[in-house]
C-alpha positions in Angstrom: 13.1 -9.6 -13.4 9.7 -10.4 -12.5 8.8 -7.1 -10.5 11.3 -5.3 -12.8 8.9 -6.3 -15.7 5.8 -5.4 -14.2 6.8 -1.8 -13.0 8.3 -1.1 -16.8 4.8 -1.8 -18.0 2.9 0.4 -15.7 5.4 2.9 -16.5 4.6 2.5 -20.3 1.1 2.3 -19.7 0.9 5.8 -17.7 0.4 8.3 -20.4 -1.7 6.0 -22.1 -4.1 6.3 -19.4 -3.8 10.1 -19.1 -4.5 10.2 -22.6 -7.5 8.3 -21.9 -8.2 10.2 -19.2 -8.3 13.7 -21.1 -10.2 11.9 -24.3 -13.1 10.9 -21.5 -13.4 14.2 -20.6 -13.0 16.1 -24.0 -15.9 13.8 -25.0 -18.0 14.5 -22.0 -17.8 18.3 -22.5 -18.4 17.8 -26.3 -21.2 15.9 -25.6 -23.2 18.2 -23.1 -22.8 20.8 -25.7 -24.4 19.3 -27.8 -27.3 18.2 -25.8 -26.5 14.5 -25.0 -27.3 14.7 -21.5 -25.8 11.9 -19.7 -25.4 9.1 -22.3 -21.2 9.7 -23.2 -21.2 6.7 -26.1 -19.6 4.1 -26.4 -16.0 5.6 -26.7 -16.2 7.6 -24.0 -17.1 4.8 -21.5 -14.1 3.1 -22.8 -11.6 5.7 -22.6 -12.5 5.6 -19.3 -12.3 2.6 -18.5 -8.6 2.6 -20.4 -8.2 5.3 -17.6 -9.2 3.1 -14.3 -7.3 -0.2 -15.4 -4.1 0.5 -13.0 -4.0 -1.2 -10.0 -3.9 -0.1 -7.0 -0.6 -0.5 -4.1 -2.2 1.4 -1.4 -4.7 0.2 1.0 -8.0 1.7 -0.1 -10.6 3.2 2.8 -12.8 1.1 4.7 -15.1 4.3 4.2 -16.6 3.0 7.4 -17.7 6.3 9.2 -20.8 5.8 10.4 -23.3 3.2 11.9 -27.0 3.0 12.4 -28.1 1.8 15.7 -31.2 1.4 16.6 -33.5 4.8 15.7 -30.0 7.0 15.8 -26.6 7.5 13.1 -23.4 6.8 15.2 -19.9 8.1 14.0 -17.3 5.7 14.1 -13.7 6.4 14.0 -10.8 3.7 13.1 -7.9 3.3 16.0 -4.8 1.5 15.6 -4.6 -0.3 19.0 -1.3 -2.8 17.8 1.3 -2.1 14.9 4.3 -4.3 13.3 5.9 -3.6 10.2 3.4 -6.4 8.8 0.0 -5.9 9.8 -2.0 -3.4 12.1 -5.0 -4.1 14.7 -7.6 -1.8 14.4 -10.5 -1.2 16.7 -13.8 0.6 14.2 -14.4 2.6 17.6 -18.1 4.2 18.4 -19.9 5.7 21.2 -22.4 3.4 22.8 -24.5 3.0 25.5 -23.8 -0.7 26.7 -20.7 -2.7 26.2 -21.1 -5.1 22.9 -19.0 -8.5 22.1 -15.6 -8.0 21.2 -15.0 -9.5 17.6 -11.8 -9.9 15.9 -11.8 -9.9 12.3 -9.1 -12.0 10.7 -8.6 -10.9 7.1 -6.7 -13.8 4.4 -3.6 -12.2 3.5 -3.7 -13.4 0.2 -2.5 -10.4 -2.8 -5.7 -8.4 -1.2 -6.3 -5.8 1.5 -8.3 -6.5 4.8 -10.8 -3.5 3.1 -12.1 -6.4 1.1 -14.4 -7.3 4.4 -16.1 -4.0 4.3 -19.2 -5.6 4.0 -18.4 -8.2 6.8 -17.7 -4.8 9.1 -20.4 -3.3 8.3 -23.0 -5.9 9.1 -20.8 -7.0 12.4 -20.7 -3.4 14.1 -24.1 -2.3 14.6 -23.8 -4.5 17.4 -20.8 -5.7 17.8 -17.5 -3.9 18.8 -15.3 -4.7 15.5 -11.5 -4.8 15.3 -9.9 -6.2 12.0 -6.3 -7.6 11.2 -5.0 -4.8 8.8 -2.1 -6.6 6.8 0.2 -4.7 5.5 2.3 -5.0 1.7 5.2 -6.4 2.3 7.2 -4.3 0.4 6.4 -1.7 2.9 8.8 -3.3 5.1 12.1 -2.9 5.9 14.5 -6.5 5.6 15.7 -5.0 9.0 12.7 -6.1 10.3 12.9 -9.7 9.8 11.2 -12.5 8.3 7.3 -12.7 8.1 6.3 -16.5 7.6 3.3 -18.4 8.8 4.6 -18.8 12.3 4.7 -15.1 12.9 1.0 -14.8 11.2 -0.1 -17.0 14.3 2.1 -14.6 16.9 0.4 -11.7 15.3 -3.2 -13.2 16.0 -2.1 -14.5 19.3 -1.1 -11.0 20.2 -4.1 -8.9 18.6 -5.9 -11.2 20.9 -3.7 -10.5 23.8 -4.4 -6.9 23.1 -8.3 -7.3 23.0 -8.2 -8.9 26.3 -10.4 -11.6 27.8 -13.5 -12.9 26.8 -13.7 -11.8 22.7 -14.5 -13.7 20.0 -12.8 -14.6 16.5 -13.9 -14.7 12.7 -11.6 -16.0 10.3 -12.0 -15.6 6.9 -10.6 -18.0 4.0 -7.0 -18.2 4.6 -6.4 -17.1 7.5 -8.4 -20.2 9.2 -6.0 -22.2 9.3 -3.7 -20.2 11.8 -6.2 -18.8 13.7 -7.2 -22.2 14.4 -3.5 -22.8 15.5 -3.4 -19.6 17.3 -6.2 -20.9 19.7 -5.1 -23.8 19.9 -1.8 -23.0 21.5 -3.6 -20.9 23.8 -5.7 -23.3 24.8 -2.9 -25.7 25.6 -1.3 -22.9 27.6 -4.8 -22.6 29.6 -5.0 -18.9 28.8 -7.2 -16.8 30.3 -7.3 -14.8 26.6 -8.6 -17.5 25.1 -11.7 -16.7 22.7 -15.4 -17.2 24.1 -15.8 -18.6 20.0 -14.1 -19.0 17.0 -15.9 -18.6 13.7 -14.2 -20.1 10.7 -15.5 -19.4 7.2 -14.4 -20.8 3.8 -10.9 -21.3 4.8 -8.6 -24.5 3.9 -8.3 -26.8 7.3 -8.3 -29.6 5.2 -7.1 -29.1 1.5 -7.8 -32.7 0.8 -11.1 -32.8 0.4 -13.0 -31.7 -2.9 -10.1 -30.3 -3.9 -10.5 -27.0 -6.2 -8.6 -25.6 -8.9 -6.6 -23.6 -6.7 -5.9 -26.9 -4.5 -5.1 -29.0 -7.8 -2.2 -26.2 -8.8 -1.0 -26.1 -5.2 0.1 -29.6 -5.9 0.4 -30.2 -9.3 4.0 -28.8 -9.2 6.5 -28.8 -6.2 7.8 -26.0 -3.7 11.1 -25.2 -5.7 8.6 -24.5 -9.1 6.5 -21.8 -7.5 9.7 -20.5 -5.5 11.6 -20.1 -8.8 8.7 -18.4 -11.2 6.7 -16.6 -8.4 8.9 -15.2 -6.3 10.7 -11.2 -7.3 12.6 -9.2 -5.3 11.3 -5.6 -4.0 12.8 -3.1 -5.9 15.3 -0.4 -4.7 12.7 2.3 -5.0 10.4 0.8 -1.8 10.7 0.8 1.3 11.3 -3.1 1.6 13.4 -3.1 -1.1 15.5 -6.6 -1.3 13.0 -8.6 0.6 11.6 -11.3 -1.4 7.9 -11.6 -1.8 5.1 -13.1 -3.8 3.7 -9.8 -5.6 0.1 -9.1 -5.4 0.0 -8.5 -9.2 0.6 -12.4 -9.9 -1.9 -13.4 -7.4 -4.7 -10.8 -9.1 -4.0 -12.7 -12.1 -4.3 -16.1 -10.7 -7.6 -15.3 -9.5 -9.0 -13.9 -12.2 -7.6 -16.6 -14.5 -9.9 -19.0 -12.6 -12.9 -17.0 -14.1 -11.8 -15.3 -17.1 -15.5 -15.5 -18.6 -17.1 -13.7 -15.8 -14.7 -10.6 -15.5 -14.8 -10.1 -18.8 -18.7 -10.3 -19.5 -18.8 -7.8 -16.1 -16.5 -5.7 -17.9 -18.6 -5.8 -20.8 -21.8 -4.7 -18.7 -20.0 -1.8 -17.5 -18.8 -0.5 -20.8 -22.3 -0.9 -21.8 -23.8 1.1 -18.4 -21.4 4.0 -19.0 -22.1 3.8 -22.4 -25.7 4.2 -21.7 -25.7 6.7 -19.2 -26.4 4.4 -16.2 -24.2 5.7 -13.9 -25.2 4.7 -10.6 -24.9 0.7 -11.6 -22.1 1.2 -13.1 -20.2 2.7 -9.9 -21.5 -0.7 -8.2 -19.6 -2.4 -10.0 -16.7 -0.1 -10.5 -16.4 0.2 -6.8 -15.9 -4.0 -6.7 -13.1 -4.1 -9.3 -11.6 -0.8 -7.8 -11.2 -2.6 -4.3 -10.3 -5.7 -6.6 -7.5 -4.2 -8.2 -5.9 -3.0 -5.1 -3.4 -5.4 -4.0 -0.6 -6.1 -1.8 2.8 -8.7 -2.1 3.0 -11.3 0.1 6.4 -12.0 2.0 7.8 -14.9 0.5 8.5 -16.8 3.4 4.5 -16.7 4.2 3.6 -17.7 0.9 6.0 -20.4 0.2 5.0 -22.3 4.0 1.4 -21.5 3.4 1.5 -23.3 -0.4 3.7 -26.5 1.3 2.3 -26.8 4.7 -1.4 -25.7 4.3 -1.9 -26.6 0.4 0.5 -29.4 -0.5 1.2 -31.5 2.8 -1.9 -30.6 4.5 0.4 -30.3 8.0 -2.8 -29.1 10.3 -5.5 -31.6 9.3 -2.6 -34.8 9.6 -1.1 -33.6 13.2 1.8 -31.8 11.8 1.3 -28.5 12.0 4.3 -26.7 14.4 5.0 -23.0 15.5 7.9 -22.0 16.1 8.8 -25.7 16.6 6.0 -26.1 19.1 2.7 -28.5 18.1 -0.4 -27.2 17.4 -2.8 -29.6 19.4 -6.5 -28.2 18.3 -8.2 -31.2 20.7 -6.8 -29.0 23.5 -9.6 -26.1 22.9 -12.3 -26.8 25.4 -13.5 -23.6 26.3 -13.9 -21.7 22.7 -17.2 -22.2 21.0 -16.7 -23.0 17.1 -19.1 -22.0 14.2 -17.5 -23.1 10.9 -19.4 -21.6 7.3 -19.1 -23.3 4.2 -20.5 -21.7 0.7 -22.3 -24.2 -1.6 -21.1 -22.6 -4.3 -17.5 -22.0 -3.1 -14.8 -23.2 -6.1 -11.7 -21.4 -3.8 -12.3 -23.2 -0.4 -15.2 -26.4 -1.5 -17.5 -28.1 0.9 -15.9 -30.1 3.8 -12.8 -28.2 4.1 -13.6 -26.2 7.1 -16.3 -28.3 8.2 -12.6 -30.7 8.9 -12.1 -28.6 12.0 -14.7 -30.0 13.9 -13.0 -33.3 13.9 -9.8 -31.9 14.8 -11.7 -29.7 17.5 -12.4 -33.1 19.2 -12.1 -31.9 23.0 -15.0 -29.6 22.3 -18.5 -30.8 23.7 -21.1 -31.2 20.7 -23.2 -28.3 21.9 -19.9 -25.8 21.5 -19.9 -27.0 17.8 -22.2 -25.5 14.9 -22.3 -25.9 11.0 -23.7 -24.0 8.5 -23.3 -24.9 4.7 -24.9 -21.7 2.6 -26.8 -22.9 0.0 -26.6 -20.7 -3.9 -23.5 -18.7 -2.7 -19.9 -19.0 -3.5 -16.7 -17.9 -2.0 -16.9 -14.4 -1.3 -20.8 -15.0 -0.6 -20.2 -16.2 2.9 -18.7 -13.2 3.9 -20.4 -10.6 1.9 -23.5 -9.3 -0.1 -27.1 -10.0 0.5 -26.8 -13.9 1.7 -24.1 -12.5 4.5 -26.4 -10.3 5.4 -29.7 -11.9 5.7 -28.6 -15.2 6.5 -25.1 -16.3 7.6 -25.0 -13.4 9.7 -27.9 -14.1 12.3 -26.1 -17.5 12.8 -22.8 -16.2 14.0 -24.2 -13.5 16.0 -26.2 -15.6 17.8 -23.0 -17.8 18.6 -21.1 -14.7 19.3 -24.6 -14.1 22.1 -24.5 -17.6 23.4 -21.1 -18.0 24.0 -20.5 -14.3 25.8 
């Protein structure tokens, strides 16, 4: 009923946007008729924003097509090296000189796609070579293709990495450091030759314990069989995965922007009052942010049930418990990956001294294969994009990607 619900609305809402749609542009001709130049009022800007409020099923483009290097532009071209029905390893591929680290980029699968680390891309590939975990919706995929729960999250790392080859380095990002960290753990424990020269881990949950946040304080405030009974629909006949049960993207987008009403809606405000004003090029910032925001993807509901009870609720990685496949995940057995673990001051997803956690459990690394950095004045998506990112957390894991190649 839940997914049934939510596709009924969009349905009704449709014309309504059209109509919105055709009333932005009636107003825009009307107005450069009569000499307005390019300030539409404000009931044009809000017809169109009425237009652009549907979200968004589709992954969006990493619009990625070019890098500078050095004093010259260098086209770069995305290949799909690895595909499942549930996520896709691609490779943002350029023509260089010299060989440059290998770095894979492990996006949260978490009701967003892996587009949302852009910005990380974009800063990594001038001089690194960049491949990123591209997870797909889940309602994409066909219940002939099985289940998709946290333990095949860790096989789909392990074998991205396997794909890479020796010698390259990982970046997790929120979420997904908790299986990474298991994924090179169990390599480490088989002695691999693939296992990573580092492993960067940034803003993601190792230990939920500690500080916990809003969205820790829901994860147990109610019990599994709660969030399995009013969060979980079933993929409509019309998709591809129809049947298979998943968390939809649509609930998590409202989640998160529950956490912060006040701040969407005084952004929203600002950019009714840019297009209002004829400001177009600020406005398009930010309209390019909530267009990438609104694009989201279901979860399988396998993932997202284990990941709320063994991540969130009973914390199975930072007390010893965490198994794959009914294998244990040992993290004292990596020796021979460097770690670099990034913390946001600011964060109120993923707070101060939850991923700092993994050095502790990291204990067969040497001290000098360990770094910390805590951002100061940024928050969650701060550590892994914008100007701080860029200028400052940055530097620090290249230069542990550089020492440990």
């Amino acid at each position: 009923m839940l997914y049934a619900a939510y596709e009924a609305c969009n349905n009704l809402m449709r014309p309504v946007r059209a109509l919105a749609s055709n009333g932005r542009s009636w107003l825009a001709r009307l107005a450069s008729g009569a000499g307005a130049g390019d300030r539409p009022g404000g009931i044009a800007a809000a017809y169109e924003m009425l237009a652009q409020t549907a979200l968004t099923h589709s992954r969006p483009s990493f619009a990625v097509d070019s890098v500078r290097i050095g004093d010259r532009t260098v086209p770069v071209r995305e290949e799909a090296l690895c595909t499942t029905s549930f996520g896709t390893l691609v490779r943002f591929a350029k023509d260089v000189d010299m060989p440059q680290p290998r770095v894979l980029l492990v996006a949260p699968l978490s009701g967003h796609f892996a587009t949302l680390l852009r910005n990380t891309v974009e800063v990594l590939l001038p001089e690194h070579d960049v491949y990123i975990t591209d997870w797909h919706n889940a309602r994409d995929a066909p219940l002939s293709e099985g289940r998709f729960g946290l333990d095949e999250y860790i096989d789909h790392i392990v074998k991205f990495i396997e794909t890479m080859g020796p010698g390259a380095h990982v970046v997790a990002v929120c979420q997904s450091c908790v299986q990474v960290l298991a994924a090179v753990a169990l390599l480490a424990e088989d002695a691999s030759p693939l296992q990573p020269a580092s492993m960067t881990l940034m803003a993601g949950p190792v230990d939920a314990r500690i500080n916990p946040t809003k969205v820790n304080e829901l994860a147990t405030s109610k019990p599994i069989e709660w969030f399995q009974r009013n969060l979980i629909a079933t993929v409509p006949r019309v998709y591809p995965g129809a049947g298979r049960r998943v968390y939809p993207g649509f609930v998590q987008l409202a989640a998160f922007m529950s956490m912060n009403v006040d701040r969407h809606v005084k952004a929203h405000i600002e950019m009714h009052r840019m297009l209002a004003d004829g400001e177009r090029e600020k406005a398009d910032v930010l309209k390019a942010f909530y267009d990438e925001y609104f694009a989201v993807l279901d979860l399988d509901a396998d993932f997202y049930l284990e990941t709320v009870q063994r991540v969130f609720q009973e914390y199975h990685l930072a007390r010893g418990m965490l198994e794959c496949h009914g294998r244990s995940v040992n993290p004292a057995a990596i020796r021979r990956t460097a770690l670099l673990t990034v913390e946001g001051e600011r964060d109120d997803i993923c707070s101060v001294g939850q991923t700092l956690a993994a050095h502790d459990l990291c204990s067969g690394l040497r001290p000098y294969m360990k770094r910390h950095h805590m951002q100061a004045g940024v928050g969650h998506y701060g550590v892994f994009s914008g100007k701080r990112w860029a200028t400052q957390i940055s530097p620090i894991l290249k230069n542990t990607i550089l020492a440990a190649s």
